[in-house]
C-alpha positions as CSV (number, residue, x, y, z in Angstrom):
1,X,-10.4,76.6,-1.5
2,X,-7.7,75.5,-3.5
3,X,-8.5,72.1,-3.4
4,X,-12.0,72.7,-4.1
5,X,-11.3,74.1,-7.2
6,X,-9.9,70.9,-8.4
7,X,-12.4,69.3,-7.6
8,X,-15.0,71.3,-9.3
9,X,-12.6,71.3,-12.8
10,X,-12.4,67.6,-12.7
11,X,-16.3,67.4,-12.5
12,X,-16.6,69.8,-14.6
13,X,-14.7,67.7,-17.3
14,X,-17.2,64.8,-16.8
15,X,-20.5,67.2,-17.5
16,X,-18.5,68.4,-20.6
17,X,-18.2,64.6,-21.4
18,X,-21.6,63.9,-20.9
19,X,-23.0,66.5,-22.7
20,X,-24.8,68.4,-20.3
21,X,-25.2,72.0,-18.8
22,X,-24.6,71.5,-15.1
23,X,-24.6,69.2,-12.1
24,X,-27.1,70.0,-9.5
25,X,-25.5,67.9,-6.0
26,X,-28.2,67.2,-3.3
27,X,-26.9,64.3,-1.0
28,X,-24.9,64.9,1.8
29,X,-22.0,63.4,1.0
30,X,-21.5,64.7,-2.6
31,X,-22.3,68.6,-0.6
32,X,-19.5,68.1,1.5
33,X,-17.0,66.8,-1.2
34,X,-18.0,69.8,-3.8
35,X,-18.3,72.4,-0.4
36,X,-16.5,71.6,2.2
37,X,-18.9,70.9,4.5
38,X,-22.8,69.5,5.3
39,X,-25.8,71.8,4.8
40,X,-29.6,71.9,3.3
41,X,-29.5,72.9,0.1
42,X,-28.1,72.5,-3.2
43,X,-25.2,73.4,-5.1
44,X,-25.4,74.0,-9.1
45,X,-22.1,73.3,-10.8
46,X,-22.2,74.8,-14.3
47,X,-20.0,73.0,-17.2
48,X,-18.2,76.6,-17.1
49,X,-17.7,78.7,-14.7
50,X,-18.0,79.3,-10.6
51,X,-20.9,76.9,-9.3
52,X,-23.2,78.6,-7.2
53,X,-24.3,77.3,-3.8
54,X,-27.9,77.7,-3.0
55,X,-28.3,77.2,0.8
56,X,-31.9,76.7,2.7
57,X,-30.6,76.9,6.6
58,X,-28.0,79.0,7.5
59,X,-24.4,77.2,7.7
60,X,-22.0,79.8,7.7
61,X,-21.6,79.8,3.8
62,X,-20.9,82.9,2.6
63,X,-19.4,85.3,-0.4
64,X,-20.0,85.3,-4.1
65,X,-22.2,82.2,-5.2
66,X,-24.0,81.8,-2.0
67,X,-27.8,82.6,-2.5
68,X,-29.7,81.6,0.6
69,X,-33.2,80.2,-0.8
70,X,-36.6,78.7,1.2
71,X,-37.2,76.2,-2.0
72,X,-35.0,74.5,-4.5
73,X,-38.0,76.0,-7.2
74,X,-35.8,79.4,-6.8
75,X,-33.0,77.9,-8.9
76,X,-34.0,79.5,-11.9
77,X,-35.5,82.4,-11.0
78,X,-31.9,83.1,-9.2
79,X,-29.6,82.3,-12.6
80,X,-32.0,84.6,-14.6
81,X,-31.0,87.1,-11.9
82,X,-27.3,87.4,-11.7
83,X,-27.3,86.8,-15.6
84,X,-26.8,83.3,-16.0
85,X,-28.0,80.7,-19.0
86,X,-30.3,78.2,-18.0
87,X,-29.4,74.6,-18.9
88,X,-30.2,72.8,-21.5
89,X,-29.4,69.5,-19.9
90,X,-29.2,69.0,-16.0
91,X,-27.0,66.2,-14.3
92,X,-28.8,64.9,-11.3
93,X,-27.2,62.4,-8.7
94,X,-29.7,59.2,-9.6
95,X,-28.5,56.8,-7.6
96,X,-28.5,59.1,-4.2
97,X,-32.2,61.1,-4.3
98,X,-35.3,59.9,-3.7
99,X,-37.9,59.9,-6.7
100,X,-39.6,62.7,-5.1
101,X,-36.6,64.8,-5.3
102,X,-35.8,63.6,-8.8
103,X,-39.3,64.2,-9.8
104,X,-39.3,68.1,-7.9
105,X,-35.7,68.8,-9.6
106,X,-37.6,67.8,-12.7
107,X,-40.1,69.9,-12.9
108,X,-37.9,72.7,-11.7
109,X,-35.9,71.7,-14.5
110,X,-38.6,70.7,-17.3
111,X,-37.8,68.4,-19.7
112,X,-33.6,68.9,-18.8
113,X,-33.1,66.5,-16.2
114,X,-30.9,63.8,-17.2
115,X,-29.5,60.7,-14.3
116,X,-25.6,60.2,-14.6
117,X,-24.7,62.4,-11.9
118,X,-23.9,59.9,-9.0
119,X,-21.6,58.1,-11.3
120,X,-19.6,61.2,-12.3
121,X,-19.2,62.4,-8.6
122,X,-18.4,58.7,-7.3
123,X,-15.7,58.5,-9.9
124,X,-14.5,62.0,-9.0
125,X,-14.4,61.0,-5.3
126,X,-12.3,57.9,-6.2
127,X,-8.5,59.6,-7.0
128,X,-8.2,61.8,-4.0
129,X,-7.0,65.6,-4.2
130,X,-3.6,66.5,-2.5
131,X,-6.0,67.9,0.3
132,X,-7.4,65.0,0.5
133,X,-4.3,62.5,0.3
134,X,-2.9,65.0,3.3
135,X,-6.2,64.5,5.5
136,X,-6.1,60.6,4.9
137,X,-2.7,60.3,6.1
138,X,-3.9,62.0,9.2
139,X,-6.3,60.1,9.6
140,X,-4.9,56.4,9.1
141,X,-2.0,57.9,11.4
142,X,-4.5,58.6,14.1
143,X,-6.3,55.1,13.7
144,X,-2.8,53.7,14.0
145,X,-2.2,55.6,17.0
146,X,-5.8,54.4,18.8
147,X,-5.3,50.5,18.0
148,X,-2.6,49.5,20.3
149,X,-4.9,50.9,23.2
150,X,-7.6,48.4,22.4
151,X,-6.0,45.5,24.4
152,X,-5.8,47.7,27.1
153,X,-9.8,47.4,28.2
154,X,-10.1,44.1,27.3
155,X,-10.9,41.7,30.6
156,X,-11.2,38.2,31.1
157,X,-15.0,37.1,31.1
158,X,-16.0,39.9,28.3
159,X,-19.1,39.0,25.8
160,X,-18.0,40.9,22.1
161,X,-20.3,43.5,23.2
162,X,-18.6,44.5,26.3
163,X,-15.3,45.1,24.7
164,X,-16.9,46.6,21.7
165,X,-18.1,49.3,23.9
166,X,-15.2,49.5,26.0
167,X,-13.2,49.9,22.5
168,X,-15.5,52.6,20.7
169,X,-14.6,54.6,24.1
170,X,-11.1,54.5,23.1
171,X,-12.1,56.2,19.9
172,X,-14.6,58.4,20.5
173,X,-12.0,59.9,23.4
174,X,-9.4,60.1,20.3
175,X,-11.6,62.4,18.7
176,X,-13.3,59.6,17.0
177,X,-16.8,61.5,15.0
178,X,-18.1,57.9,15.9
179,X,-20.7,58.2,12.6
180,X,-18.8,56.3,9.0
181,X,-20.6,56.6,6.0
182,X,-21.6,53.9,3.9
183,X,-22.7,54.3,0.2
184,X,-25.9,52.6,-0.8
185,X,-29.5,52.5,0.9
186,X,-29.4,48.6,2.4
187,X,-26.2,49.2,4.0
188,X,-26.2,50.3,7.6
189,X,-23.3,49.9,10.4
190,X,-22.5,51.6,13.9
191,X,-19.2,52.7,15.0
192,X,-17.4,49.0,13.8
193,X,-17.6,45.6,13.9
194,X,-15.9,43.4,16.1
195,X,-16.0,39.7,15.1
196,X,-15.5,37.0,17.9
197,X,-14.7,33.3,17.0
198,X,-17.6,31.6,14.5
199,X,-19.2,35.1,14.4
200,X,-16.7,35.9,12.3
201,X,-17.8,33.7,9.2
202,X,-22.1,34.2,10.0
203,X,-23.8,35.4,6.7
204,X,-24.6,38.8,6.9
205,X,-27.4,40.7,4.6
206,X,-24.8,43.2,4.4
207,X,-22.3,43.4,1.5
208,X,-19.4,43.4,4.0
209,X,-16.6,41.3,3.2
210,X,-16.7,39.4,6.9
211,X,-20.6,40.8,8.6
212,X,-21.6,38.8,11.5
213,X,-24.9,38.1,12.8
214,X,-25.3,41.2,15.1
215,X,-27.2,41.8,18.4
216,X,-30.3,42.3,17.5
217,X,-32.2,41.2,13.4
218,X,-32.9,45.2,12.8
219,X,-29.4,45.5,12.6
220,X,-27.5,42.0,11.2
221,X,-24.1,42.8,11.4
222,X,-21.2,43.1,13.8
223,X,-21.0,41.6,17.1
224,X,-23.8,39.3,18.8
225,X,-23.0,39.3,22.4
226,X,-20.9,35.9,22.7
227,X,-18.6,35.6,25.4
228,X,-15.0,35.5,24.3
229,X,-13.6,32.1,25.4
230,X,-9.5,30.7,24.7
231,X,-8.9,29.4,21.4
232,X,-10.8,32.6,19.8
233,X,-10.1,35.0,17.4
234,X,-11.4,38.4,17.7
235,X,-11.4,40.9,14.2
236,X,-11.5,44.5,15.3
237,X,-13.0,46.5,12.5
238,X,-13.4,50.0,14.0
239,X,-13.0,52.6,11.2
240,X,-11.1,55.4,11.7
241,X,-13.2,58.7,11.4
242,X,-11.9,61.8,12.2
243,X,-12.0,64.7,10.1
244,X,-15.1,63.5,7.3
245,X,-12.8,61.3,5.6
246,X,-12.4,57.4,6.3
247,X,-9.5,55.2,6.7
248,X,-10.2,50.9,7.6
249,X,-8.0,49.3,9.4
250,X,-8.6,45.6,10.9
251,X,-6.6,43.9,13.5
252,X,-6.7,40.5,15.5
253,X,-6.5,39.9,18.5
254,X,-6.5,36.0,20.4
255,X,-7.9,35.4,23.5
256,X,-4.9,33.1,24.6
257,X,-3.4,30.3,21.9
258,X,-5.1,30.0,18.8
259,X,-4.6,27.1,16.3
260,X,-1.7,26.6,14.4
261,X,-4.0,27.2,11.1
262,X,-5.0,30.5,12.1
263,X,-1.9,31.9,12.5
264,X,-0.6,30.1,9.1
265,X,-3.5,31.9,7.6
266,X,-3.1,35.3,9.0
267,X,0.2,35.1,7.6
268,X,-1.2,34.6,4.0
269,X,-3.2,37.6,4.4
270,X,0.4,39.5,5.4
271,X,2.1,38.1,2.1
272,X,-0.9,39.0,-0.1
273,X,-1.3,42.7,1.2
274,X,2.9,42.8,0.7
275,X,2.5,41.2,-3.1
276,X,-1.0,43.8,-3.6
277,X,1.3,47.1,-2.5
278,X,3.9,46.0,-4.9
279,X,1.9,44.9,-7.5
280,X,-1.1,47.8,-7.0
281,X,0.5,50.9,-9.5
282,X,-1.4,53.1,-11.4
283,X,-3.0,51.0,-14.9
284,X,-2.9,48.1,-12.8
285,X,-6.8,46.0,-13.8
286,X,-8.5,45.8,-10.1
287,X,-9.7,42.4,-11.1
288,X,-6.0,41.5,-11.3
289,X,-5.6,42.5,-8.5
290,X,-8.2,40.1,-6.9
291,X,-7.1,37.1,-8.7
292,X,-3.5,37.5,-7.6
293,X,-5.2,37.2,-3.9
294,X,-7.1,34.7,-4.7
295,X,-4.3,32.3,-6.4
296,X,-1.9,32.9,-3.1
297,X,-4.7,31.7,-0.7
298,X,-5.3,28.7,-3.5
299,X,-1.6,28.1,-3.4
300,X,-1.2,28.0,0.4
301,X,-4.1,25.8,0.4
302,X,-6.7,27.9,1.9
303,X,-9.0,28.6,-0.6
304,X,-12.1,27.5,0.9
305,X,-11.9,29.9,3.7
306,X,-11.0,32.6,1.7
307,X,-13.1,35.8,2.3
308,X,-15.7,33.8,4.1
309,X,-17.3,30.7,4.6
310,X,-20.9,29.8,4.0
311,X,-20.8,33.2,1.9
312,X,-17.8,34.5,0.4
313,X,-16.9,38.2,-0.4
314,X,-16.1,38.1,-4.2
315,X,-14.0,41.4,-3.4
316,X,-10.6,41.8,-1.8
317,X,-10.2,45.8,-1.4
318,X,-13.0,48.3,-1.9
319,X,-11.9,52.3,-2.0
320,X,-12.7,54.5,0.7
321,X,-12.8,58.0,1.6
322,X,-15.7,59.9,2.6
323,X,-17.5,56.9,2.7
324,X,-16.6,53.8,3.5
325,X,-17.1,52.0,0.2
326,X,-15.8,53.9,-2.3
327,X,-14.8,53.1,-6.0
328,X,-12.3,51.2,-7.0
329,X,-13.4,47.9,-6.3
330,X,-10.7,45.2,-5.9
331,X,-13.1,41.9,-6.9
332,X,-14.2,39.6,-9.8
333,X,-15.4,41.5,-12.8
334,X,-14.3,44.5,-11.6
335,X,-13.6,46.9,-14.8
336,X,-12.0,49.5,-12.4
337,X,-8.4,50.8,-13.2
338,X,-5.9,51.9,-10.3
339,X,-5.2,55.6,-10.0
340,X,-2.8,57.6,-8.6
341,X,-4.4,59.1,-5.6
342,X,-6.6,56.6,-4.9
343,X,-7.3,55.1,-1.3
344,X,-7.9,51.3,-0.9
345,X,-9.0,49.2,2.0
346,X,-7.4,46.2,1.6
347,X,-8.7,43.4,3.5
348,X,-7.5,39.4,2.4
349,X,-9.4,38.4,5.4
350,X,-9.2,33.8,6.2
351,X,-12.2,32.5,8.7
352,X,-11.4,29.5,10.7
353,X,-13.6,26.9,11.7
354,X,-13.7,26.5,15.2
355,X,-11.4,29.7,15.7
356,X,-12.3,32.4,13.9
357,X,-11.3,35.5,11.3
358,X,-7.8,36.3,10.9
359,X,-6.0,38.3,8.2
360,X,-5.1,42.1,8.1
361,X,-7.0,45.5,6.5
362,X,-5.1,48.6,6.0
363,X,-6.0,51.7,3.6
364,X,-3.4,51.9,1.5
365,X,-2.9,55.3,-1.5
366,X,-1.9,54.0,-4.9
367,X,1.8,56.0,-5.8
368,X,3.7,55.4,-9.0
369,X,5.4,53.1,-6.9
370,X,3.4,50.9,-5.3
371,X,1.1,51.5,-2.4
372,X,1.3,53.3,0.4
373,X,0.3,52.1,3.9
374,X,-1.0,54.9,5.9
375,X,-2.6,52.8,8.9
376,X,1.1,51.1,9.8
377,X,0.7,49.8,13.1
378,X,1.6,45.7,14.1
379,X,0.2,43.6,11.8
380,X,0.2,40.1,14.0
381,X,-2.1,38.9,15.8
382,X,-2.1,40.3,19.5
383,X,-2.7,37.8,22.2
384,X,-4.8,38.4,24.6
């Protein structure tokens, strides 16, 4: 509850800063940041004051604030109740309803609702509350923990898929909630992606930074059933999901002697993540962040298999959290800042021709000393 009041103060500071009355969260995501958990309903976070949780299904919510409701047109009919002003101006998350609901908040709100919503909580989601920073840790610890087992149900003569299912086992047996969010409606992903040989630079619809071509074309991404054959790479991509919150953590694995190139490359991507968690302190530009990436795979000759192939990632870090792709974003043009607090998924990822991805992805938390890794397990590429 503690935490939870920070969390409503600092959103409470961006309403203030936009002008506007209140905050009206909808989306499940945005619920469970400003609530703790997942319900139906909606929860009205005035620019002053305690917000007020209006709750359509029953989800153990309960105490001062909690109104249980059938419609979301009770809102203001409940505030004129308990003695409450009605807003003036309404925050609404615009980038995560559906025009229906934006129109049906509308015209529970006439002529008050106002888009910027999404923004403010996205930003707010960004630098993580102690609570937060303690439930990461946990979580990146755990993922740590779960890797190392991966290469234990691997067998010779195993398509991608096969060990992909043998590997989600593994996690979903760790306590793995198996479901990671992903922020933004074209974006879609089950469990992980694991990435054998060529797969590993196929152009993906999906804004991933490595996608794949997948199983089947209603879901293009991941792994496509190829047999894993000596000489390949294999990414493992398997989020780690425990308690709500996210950390991403990639690892390779070789199925027997790779070329000499790969393993050159991989170590790149070790140098860059070592130069990023030095360099990555709070002030520090994202887009610096990127280039400094970028001009260590130039100078070890590698640019053009940097972040991709065919299609490169113009990114090389992305926040996460509660869901996968949170803000900051470490690319080109990125205007984000670092903050203390916030999580990144660092991932200066190589693909070979002929062999496959290599490089490493760890979430790291931005300190005033440089960043901290919080999914340490062995960064070199395990032989299979």
């Amino acid at each position: 509850m503690d935490d939870l009041k920070i969390r409503w103060s600092r959103l409470q500071k961006r309403i203030q800063g936009a002008g506007a009355d209140a905050l009206v969260v909808a989306s499940n995501v945005n619920l469970f940041y400003v609530s703790g958990r997942v319900f139906m309903g909606h929860v009205y976070i005035p620019a002053e004051g305690a917000p007020r949780f209006f709750v359509r299904r029953p989800c153990g919510l309960e105490g001062e604030g909690v109104f249980e409701v059938r419609k979301v047109e009770q809102i203001p009919d409940i505030l004129r109740d308990i003695g409450a002003p009605l807003p003036e101006r309404v925050m609404v998350e615009d980038d995560d309803l559906t025009h229906s609901e934006w129109v049906r908040l509308a015209a529970v709100f006439p002529g008050k609702v106002v888009g910027g919503g999404s923004a403010a909580l996205r930003q707010c989601r960004a630098a993580k509350t102690p609570y937060e920073v303690r439930v990461m840790k946990l979580t990146g610890a755990r993922q740590a923990e779960v890797i190392p087992h991966y290469a234990a149900v691997y067998e010779p003569g195993m398509t991608d898929q096969q060990w992909s299912v043998e590997m989600f086992r593994v996690m979903l047996k760790a306590g793995g909630l198996g479901h990671f969010r992903i922020a933004g409606q074209t974006m879609e992903g089950f469990m992980g992606t694991i990435l054998a040989g060529d797969n590993g630079g196929a152009v993906s619809p999906y804004d991933f930074a490595l996608g794949g071509a997948g199983l089947h074309p209603s879901l293009p991404v991941g792994q496509c059933g190829a047999p894993l054959r000596e000489g390949m790479s294999v990414m493992v991509d398997i989020p780690g999901v425990f308690y709500g919150y996210i950390t991403d953590c990639s690892r390779i694995f070789g199925v027997g002697r790779l070329a000499q190139k790969a393993y050159d490359a991989h170590q790149v991507s070790v140098d860059i993540r070592a130069a990023i968690m030095e360099a990555g302190r709070p002030g520090v530009r994202c887009e610096d962040l990127y280039q400094l990436a970028l001009n260590m795979a130039g100078g070890a000759g590698l640019a053009d298999c940097f972040m991709g192939g065919a299609q490169k990632a113009k990114f090389v870090g992305h926040g996460t959290g509660i869901v996968i792709n949170e803000l900051p974003v470490l690319g080109a043009r990125s205007k984000d800042v670092l903050e203390e607090g916030m999580t990144i998924a660092l991932e200066p990822k190589f693909v070979i021709a002929g062999t496959g991805a290599v490089g490493v992805e760890d979430t790291l938390l931005v300190t005033p000393n440089g960043m901290e890794n919080l999914t340490p397990c062995n960064p070199e590429i395990i032989t299979l």
